[in-house]
PQR file with spaces between the fields and no chain letter, atoms N, CA, C, O and H, PARSE charges and radii, in Angstrom:
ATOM       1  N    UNK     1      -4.385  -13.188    4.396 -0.4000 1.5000
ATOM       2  CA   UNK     1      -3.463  -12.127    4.730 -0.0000 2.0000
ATOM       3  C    UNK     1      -4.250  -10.810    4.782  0.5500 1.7000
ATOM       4  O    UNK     1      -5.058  -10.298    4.007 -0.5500 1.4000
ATOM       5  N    UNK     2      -3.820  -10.503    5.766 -0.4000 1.5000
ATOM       6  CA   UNK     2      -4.695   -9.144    6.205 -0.0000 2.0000
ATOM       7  C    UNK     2      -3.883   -7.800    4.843  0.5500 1.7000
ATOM       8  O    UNK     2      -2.707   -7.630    4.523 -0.5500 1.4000
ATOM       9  H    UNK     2      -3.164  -10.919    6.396  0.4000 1.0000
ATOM      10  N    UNK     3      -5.572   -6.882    4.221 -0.4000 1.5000
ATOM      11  CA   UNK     3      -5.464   -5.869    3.559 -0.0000 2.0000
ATOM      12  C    UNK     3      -6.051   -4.700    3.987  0.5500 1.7000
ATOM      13  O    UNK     3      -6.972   -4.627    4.801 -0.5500 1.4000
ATOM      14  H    UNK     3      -6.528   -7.020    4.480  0.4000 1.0000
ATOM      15  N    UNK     4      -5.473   -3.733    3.392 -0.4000 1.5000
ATOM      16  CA   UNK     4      -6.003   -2.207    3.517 -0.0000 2.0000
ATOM      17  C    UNK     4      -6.643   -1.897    2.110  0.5500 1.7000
ATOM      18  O    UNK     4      -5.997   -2.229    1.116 -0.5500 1.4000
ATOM      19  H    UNK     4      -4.725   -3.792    2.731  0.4000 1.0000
ATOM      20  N    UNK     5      -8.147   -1.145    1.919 -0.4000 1.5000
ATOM      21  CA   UNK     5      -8.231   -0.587    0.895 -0.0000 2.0000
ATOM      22  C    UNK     5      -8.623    0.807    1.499  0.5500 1.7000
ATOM      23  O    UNK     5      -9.372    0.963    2.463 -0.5500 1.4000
ATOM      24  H    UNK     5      -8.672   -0.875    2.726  0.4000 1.0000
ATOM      25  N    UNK     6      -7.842    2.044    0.600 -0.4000 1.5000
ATOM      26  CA   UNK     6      -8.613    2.812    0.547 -0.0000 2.0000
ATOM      27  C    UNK     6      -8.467    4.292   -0.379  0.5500 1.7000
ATOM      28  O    UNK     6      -8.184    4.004   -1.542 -0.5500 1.4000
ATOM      29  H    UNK     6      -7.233    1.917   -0.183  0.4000 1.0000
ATOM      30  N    UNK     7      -8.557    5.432   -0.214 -0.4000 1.5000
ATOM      31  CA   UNK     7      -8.504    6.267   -1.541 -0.0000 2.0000
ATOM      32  C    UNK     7      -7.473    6.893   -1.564  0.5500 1.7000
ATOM      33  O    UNK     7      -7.120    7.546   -0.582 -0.5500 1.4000
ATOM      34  H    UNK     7      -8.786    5.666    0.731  0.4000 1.0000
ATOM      35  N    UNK     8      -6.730    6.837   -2.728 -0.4000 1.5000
ATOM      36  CA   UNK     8      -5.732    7.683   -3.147 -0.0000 2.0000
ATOM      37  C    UNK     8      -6.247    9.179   -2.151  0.5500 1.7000
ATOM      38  O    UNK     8      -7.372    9.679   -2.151 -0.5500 1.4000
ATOM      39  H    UNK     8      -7.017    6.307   -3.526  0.4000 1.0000
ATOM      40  N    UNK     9      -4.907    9.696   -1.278 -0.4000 1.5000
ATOM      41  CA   UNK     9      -5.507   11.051   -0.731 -0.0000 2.0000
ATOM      42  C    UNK     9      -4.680   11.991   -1.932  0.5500 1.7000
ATOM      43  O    UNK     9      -3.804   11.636   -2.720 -0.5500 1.4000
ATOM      44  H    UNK     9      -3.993    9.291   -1.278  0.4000 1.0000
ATOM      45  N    UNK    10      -5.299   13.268   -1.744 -0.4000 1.5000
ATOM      46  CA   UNK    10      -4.562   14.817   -2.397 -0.0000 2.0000
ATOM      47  C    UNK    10      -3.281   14.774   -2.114  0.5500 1.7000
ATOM      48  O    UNK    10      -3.084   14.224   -1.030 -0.5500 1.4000
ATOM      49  H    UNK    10      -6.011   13.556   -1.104  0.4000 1.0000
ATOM      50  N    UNK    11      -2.352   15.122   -2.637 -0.4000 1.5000
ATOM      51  CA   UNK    11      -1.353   15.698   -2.617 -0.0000 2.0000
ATOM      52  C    UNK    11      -1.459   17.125   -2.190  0.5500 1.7000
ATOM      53  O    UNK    11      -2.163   17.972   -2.741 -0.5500 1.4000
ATOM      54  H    UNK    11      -2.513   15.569   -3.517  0.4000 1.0000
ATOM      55  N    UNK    12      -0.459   17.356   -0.846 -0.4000 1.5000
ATOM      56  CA   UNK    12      -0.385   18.961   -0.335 -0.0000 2.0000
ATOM      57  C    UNK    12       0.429   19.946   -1.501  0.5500 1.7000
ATOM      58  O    UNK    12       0.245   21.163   -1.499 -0.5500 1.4000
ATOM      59  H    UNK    12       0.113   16.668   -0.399  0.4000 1.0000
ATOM      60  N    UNK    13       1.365   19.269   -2.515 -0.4000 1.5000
ATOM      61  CA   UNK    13       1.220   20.319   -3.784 -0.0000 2.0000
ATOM      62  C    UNK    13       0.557   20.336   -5.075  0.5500 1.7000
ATOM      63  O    UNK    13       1.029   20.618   -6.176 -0.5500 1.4000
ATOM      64  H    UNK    13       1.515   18.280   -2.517  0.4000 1.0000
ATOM      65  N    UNK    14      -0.882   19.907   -4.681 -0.4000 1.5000
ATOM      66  CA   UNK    14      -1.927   20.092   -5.933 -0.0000 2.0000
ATOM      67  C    UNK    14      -3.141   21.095   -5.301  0.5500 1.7000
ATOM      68  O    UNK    14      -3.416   21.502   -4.172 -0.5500 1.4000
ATOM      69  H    UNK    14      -1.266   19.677   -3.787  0.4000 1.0000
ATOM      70  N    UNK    15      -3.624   21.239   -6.446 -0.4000 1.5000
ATOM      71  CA   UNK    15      -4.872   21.981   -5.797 -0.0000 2.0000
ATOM      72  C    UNK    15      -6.366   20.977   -6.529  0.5500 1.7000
ATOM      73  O    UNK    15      -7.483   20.902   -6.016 -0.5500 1.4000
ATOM      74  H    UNK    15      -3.400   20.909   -7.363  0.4000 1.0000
ATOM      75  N    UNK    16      -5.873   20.263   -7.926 -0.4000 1.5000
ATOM      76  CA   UNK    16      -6.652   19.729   -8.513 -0.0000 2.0000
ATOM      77  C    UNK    16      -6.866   18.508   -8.139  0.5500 1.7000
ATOM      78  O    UNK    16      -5.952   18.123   -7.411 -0.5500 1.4000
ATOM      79  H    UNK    16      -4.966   20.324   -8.343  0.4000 1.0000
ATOM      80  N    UNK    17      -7.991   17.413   -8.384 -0.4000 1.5000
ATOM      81  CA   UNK    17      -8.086   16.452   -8.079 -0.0000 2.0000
ATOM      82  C    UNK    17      -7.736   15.171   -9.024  0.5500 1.7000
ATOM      83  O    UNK    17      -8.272   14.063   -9.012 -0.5500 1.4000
ATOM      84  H    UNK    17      -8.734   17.726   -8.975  0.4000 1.0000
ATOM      85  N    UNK    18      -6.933   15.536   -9.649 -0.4000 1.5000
ATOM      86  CA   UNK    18      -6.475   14.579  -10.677 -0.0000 2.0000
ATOM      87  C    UNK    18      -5.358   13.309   -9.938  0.5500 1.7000
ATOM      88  O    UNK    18      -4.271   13.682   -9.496 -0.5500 1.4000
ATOM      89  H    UNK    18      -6.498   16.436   -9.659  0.4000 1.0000
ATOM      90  N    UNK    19      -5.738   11.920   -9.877 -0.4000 1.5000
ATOM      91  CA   UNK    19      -4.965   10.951   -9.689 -0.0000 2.0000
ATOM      92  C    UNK    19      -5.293   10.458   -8.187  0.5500 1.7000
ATOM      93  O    UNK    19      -4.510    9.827   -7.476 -0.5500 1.4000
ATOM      94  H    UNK    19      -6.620   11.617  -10.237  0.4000 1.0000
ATOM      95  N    UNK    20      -6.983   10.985   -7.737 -0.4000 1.5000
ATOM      96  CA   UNK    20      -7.475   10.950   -6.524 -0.0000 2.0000
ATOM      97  C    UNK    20      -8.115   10.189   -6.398  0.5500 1.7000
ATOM      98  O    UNK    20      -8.372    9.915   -5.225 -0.5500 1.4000
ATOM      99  H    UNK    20      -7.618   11.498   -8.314  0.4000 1.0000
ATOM     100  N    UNK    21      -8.982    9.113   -7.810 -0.4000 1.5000
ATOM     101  CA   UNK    21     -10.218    8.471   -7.987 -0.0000 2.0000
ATOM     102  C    UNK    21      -9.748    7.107   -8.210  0.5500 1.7000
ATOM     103  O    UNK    21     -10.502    6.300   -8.755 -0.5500 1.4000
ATOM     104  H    UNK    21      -8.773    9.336   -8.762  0.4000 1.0000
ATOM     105  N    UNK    22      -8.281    6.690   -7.750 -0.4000 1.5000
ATOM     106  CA   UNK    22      -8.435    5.566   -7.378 -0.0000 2.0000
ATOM     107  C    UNK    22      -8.552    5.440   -6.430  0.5500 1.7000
ATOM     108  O    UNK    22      -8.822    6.369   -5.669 -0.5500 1.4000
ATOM     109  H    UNK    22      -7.668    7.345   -7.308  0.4000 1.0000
ATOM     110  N    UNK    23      -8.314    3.573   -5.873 -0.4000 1.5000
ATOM     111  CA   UNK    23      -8.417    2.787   -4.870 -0.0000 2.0000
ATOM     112  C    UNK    23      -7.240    1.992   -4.765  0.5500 1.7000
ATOM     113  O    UNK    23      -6.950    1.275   -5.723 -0.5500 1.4000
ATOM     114  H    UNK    23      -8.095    2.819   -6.492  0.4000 1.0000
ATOM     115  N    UNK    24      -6.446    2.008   -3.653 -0.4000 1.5000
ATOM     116  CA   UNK    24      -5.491    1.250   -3.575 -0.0000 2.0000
ATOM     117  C    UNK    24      -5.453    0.502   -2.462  0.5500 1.7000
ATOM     118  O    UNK    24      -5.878    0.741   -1.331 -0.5500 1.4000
ATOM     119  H    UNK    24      -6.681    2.590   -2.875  0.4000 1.0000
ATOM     120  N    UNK    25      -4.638   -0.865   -3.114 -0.4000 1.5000
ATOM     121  CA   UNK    25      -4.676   -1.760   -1.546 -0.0000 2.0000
ATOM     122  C    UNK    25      -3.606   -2.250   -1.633  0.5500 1.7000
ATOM     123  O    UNK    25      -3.029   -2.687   -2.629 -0.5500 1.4000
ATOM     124  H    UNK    25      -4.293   -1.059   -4.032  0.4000 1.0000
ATOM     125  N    UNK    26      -3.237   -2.190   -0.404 -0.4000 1.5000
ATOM     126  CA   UNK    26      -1.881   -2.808    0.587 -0.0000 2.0000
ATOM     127  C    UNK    26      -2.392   -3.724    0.875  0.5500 1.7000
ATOM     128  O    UNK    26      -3.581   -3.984    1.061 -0.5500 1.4000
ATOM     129  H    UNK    26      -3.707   -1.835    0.405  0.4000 1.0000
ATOM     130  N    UNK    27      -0.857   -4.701    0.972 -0.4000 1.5000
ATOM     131  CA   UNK    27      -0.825   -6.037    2.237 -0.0000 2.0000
ATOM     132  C    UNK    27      -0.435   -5.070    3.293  0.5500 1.7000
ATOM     133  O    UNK    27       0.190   -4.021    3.132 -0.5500 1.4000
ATOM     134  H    UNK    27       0.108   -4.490    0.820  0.4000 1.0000
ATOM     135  N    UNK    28      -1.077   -5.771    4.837 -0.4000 1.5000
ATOM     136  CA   UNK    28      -0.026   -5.256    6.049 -0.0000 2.0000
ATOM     137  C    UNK    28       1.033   -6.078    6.105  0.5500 1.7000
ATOM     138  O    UNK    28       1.186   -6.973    5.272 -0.5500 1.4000
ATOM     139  H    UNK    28      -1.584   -6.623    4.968  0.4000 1.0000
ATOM     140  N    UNK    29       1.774   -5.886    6.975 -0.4000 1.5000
ATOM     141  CA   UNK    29       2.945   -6.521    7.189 -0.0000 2.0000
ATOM     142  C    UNK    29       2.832   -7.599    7.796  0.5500 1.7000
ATOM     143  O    UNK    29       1.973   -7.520    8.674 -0.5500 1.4000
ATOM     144  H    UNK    29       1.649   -5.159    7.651  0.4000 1.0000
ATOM     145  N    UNK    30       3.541   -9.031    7.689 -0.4000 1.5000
ATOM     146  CA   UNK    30       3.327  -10.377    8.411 -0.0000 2.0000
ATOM     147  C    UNK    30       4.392  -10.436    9.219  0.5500 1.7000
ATOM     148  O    UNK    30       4.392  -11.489    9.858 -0.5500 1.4000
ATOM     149  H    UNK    30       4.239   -9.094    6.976  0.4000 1.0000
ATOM     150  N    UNK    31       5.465   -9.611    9.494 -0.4000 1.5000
ATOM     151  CA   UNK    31       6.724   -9.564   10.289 -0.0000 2.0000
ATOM     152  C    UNK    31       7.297   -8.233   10.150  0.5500 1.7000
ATOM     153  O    UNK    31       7.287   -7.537    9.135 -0.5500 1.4000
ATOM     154  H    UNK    31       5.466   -8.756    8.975  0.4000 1.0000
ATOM     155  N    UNK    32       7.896   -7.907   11.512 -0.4000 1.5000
ATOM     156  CA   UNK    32       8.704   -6.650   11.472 -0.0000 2.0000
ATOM     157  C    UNK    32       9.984   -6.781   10.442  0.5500 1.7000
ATOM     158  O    UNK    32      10.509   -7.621    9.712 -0.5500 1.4000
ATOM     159  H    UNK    32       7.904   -8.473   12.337  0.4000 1.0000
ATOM     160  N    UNK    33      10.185   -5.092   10.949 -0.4000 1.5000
ATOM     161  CA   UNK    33      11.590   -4.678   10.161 -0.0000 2.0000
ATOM     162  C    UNK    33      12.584   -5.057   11.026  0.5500 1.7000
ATOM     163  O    UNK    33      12.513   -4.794   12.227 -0.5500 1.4000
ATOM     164  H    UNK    33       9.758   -4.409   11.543  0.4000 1.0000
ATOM     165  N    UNK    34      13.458   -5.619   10.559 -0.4000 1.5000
ATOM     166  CA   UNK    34      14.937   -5.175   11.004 -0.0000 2.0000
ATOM     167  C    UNK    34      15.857   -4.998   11.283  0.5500 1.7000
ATOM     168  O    UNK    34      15.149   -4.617   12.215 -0.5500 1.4000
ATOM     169  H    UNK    34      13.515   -5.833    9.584  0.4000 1.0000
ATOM     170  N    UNK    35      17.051   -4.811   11.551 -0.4000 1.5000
ATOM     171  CA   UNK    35      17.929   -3.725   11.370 -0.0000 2.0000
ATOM     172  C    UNK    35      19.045   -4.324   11.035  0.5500 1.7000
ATOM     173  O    UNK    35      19.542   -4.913   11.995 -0.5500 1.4000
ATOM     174  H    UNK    35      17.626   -5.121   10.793  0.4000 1.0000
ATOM     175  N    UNK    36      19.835   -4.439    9.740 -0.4000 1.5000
ATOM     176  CA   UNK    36      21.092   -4.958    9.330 -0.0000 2.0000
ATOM     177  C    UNK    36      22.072   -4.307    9.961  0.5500 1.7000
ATOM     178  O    UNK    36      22.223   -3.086    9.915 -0.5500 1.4000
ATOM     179  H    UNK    36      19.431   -3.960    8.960  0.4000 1.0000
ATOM     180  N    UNK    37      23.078   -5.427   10.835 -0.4000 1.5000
ATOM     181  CA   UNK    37      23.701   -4.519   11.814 -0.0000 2.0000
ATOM     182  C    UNK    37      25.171   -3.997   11.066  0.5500 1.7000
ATOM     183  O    UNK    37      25.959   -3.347   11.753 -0.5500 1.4000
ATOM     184  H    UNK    37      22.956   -6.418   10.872  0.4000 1.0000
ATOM     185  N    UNK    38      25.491   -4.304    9.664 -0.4000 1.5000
ATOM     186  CA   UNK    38      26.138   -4.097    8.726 -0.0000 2.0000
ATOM     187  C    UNK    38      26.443   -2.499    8.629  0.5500 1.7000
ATOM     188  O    UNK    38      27.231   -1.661    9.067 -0.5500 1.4000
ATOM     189  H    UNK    38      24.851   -4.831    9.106  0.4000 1.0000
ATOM     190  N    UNK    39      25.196   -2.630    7.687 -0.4000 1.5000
ATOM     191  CA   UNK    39      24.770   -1.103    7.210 -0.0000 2.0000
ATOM     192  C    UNK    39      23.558   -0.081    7.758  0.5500 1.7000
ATOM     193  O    UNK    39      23.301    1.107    7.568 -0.5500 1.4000
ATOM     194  H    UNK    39      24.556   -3.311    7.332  0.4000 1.0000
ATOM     195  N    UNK    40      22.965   -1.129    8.514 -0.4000 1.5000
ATOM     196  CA   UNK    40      22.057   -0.100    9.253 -0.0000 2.0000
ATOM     197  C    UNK    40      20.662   -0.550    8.821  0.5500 1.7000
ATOM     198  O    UNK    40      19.617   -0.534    9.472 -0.5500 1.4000
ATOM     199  H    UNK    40      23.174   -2.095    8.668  0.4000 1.0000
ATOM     200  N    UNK    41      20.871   -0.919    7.688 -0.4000 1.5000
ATOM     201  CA   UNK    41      19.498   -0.914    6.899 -0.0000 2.0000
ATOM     202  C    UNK    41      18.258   -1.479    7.376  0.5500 1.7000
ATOM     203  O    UNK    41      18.215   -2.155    8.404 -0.5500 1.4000
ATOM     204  H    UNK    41      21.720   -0.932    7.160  0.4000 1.0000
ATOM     205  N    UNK    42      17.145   -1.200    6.590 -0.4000 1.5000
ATOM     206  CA   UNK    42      15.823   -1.757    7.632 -0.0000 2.0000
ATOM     207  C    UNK    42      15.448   -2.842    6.295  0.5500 1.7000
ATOM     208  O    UNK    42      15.356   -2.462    5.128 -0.5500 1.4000
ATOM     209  H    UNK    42      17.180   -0.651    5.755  0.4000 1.0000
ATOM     210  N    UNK    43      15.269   -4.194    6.739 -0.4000 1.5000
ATOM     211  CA   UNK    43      15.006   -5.174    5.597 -0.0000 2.0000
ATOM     212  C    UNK    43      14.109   -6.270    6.189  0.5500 1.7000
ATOM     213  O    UNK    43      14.171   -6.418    7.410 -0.5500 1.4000
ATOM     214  H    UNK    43      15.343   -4.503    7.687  0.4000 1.0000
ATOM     215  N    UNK    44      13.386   -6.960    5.571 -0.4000 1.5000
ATOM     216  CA   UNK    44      12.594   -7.700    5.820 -0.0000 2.0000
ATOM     217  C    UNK    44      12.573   -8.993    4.857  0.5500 1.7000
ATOM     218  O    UNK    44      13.355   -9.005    3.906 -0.5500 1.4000
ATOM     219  H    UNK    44      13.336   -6.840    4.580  0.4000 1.0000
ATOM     220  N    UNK    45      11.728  -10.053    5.064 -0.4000 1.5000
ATOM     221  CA   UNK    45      11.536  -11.263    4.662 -0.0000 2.0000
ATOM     222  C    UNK    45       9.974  -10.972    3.483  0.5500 1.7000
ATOM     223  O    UNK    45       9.610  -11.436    2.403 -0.5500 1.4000
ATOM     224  H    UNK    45      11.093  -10.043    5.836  0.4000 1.0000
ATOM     225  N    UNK    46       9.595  -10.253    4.177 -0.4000 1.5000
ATOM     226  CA   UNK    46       7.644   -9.853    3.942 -0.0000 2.0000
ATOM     227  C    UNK    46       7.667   -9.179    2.677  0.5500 1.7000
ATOM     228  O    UNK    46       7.651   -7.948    2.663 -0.5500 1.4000
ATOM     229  H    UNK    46       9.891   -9.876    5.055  0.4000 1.0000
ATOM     230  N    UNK    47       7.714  -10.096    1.197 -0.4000 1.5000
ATOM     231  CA   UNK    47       7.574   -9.250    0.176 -0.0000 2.0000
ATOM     232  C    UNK    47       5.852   -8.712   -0.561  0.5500 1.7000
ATOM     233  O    UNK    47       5.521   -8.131   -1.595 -0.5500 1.4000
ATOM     234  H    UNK    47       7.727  -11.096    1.208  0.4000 1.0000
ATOM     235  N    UNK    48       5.293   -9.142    0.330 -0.4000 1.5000
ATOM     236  CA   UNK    48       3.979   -8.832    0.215 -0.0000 2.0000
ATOM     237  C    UNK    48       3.611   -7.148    0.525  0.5500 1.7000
ATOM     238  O    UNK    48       2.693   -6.523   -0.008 -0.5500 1.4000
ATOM     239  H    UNK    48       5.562   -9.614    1.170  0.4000 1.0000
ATOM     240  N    UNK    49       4.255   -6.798    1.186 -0.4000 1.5000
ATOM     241  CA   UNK    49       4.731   -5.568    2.526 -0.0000 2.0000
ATOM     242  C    UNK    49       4.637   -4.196    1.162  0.5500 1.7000
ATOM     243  O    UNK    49       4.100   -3.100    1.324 -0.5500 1.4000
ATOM     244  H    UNK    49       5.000   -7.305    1.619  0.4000 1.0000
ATOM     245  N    UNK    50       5.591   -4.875   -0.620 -0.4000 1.5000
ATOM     246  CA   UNK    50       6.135   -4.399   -1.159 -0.0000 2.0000
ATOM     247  C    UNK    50       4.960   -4.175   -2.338  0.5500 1.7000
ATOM     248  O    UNK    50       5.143   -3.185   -3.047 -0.5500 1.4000
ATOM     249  H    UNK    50       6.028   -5.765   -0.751  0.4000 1.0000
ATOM     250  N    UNK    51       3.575   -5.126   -2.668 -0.4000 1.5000
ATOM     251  CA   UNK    51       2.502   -4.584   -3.310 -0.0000 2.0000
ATOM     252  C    UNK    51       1.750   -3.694   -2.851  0.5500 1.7000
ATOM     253  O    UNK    51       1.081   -3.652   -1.818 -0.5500 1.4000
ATOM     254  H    UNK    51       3.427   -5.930   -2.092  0.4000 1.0000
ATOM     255  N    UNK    52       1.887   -3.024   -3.627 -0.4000 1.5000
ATOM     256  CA   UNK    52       0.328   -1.953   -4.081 -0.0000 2.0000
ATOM     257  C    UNK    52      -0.578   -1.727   -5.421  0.5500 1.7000
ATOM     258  O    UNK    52      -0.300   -0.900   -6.290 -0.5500 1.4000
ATOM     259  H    UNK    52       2.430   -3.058   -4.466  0.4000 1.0000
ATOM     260  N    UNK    53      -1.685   -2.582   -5.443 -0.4000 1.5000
ATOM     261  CA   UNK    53      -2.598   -1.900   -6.115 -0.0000 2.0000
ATOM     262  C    UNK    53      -3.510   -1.283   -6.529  0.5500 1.7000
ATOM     263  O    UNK    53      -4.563   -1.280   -5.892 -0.5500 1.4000
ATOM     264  H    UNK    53      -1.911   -3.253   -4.737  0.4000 1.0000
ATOM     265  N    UNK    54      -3.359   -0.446   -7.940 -0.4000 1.5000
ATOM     266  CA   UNK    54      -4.401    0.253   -7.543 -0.0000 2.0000
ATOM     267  C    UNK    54      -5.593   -0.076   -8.321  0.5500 1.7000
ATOM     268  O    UNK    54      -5.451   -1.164   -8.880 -0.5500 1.4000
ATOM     269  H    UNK    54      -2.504   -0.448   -8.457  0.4000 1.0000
ATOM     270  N    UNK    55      -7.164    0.701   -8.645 -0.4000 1.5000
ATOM     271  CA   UNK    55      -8.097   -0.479   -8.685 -0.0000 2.0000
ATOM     272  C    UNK    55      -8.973    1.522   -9.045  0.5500 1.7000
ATOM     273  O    UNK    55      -8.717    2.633   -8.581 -0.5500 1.4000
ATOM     274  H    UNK    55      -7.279    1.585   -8.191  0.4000 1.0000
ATOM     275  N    UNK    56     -10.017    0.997  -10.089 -0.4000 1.5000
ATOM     276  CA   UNK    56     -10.900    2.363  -10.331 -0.0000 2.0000
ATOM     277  C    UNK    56     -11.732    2.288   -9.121  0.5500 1.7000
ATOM     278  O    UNK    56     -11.863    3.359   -8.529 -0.5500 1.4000
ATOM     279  H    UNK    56     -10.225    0.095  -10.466  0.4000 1.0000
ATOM     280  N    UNK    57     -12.298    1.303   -8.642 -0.4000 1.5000
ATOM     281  CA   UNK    57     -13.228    1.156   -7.663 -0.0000 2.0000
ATOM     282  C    UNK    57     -13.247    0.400   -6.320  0.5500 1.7000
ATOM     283  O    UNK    57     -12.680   -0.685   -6.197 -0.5500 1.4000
ATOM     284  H    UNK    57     -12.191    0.433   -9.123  0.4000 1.0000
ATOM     285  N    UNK    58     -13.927    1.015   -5.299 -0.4000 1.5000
ATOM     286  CA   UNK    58     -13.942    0.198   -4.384 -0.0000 2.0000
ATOM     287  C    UNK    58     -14.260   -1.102   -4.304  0.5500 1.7000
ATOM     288  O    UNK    58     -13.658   -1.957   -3.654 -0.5500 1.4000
ATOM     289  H    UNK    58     -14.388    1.896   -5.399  0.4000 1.0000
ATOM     290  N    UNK    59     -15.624   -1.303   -5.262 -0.4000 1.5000
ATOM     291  CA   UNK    59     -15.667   -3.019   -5.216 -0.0000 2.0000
ATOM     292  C    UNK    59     -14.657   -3.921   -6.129  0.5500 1.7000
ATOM     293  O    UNK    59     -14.430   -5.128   -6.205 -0.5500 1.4000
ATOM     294  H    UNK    59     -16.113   -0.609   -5.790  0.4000 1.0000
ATOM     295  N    UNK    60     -14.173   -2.785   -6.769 -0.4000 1.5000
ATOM     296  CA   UNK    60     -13.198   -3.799   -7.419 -0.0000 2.0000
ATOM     297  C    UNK    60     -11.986   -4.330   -7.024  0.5500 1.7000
ATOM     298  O    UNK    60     -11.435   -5.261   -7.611 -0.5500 1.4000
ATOM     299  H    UNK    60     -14.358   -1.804   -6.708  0.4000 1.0000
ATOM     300  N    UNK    61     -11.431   -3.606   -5.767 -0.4000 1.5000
ATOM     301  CA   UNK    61     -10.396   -3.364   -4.540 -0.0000 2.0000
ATOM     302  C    UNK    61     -10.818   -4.621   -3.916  0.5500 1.7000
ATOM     303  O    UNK    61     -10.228   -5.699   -3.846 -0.5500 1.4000
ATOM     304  H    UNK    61     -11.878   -2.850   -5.290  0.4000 1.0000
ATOM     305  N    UNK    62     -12.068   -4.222   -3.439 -0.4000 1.5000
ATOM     306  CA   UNK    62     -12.888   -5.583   -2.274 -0.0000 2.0000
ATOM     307  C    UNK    62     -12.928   -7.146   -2.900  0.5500 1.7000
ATOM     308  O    UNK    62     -12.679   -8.117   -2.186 -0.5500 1.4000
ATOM     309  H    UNK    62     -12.547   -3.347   -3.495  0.4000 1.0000
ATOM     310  N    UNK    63     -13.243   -7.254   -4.205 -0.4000 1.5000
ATOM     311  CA   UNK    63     -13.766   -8.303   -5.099 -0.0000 2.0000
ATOM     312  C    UNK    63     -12.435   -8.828   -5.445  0.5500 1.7000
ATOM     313  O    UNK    63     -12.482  -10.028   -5.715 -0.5500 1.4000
ATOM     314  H    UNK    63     -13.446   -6.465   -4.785  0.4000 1.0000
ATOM     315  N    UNK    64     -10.825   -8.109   -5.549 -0.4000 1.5000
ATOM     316  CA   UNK    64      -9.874   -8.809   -5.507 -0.0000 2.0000
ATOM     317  C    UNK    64      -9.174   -9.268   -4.403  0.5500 1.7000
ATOM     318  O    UNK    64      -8.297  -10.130   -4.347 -0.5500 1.4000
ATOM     319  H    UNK    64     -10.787   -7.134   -5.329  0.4000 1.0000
ATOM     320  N    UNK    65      -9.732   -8.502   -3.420 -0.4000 1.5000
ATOM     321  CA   UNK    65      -8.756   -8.966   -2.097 -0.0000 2.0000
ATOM     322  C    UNK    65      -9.778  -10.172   -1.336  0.5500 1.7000
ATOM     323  O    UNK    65      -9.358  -10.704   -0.308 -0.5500 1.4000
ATOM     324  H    UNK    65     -10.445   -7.802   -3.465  0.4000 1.0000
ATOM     325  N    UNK    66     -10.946  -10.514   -1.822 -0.4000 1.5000
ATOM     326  CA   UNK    66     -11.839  -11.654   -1.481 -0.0000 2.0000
ATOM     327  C    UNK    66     -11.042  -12.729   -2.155  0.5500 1.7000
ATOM     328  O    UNK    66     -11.430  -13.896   -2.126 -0.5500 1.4000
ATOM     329  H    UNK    66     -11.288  -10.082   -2.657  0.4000 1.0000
């Protein structure tokens, strides 16, 4: 299953770099969204879609998603 790693970005209301020095990785998505013709809502099957973790380091990002 295809992943993304990459760095926590800044926040546009910080100025400091605190909570920047991780690494996080996503699943992509294995199927679209959509649309409950109910309520509108956007829902999916893809609970993979729904992890994120995060990781101090890049190889440690890489070395779990191997």
């Amino acid at each position: 299953m295809p992943a993304v790693i990459y760095q926590q970005p800044k926040s546009a209301m910080q100025s400091g770099k605190a909570k920047t020095d991780t690494w996080v990785l996503e699943f992509e998505r294995s199927e679209a969204l959509r649309a409950d013709p109910l309520m509108g809502w956007a829902g999916s099957g893809d609970t993979q879609a729904q992890v994120r973790l995060n990781f101090p380091t890049k190889d440690a990002a890489k070395a779990y998603a191997e």
